[in-house]
C-alpha positions as CSV (number, residue, x, y, z in Angstrom):
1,X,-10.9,1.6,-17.9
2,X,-7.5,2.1,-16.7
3,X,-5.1,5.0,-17.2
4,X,-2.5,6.3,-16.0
5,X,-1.1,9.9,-15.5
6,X,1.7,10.1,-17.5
7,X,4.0,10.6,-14.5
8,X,3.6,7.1,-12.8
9,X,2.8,8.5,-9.7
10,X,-1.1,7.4,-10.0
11,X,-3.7,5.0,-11.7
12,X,-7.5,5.5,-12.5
13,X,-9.5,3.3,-12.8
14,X,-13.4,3.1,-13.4
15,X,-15.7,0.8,-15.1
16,X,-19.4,0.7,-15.3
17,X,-20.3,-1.0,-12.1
18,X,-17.2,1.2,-9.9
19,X,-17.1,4.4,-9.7
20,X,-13.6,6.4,-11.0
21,X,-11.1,5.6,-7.9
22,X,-7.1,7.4,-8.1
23,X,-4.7,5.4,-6.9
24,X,-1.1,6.5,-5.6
25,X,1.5,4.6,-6.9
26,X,5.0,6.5,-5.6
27,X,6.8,4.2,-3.1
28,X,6.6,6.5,-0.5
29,X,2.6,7.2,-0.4
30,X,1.7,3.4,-1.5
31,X,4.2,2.8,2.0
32,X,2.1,5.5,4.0
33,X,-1.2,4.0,3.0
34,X,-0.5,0.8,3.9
35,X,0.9,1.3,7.1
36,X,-2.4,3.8,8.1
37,X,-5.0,1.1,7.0
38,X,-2.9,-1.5,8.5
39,X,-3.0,0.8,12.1
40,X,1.1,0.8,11.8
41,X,3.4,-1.8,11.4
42,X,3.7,-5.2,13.0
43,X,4.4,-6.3,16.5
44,X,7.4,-8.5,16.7
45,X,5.1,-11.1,17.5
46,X,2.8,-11.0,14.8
47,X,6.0,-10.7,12.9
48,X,7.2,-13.5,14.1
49,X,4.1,-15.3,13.3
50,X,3.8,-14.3,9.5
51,X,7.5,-13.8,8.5
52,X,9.5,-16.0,10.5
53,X,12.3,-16.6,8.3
54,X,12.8,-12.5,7.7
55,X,14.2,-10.2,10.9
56,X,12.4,-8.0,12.5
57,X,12.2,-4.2,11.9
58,X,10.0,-1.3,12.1
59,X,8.4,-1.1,8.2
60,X,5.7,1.9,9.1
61,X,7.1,5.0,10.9
């Protein structure tokens, strides 16, 4: 099952085998969780490694 909360800020989901999980969907917290389980943005050498066509800058503050 998937549903949302009316606002567009979050998603459930839940099905028999998982159990019901909230997700946050607002730019600004889907940025924020990201960047914690990441451990903060990139080094500008593993940028340069991944996205070496794009300049650098700092993505998690």
């Amino acid at each position: 099952m998937i549903q949302g909360d009316g606002t567009g800020d979050s998603l459930y989901v839940a099905n028999q085998d998982v159990p019901s999980h909230a997700y946050a969907l607002a730019p600004a917290s889907v940025a924020a969780a990201v960047c914690a389980r990441a451990g903060g943005g990139l080094t500008r050498e593993a940028w340069a490694d991944f996205l070496a066509e794009v300049p650098y800058r700092r993505v998690c503050t």
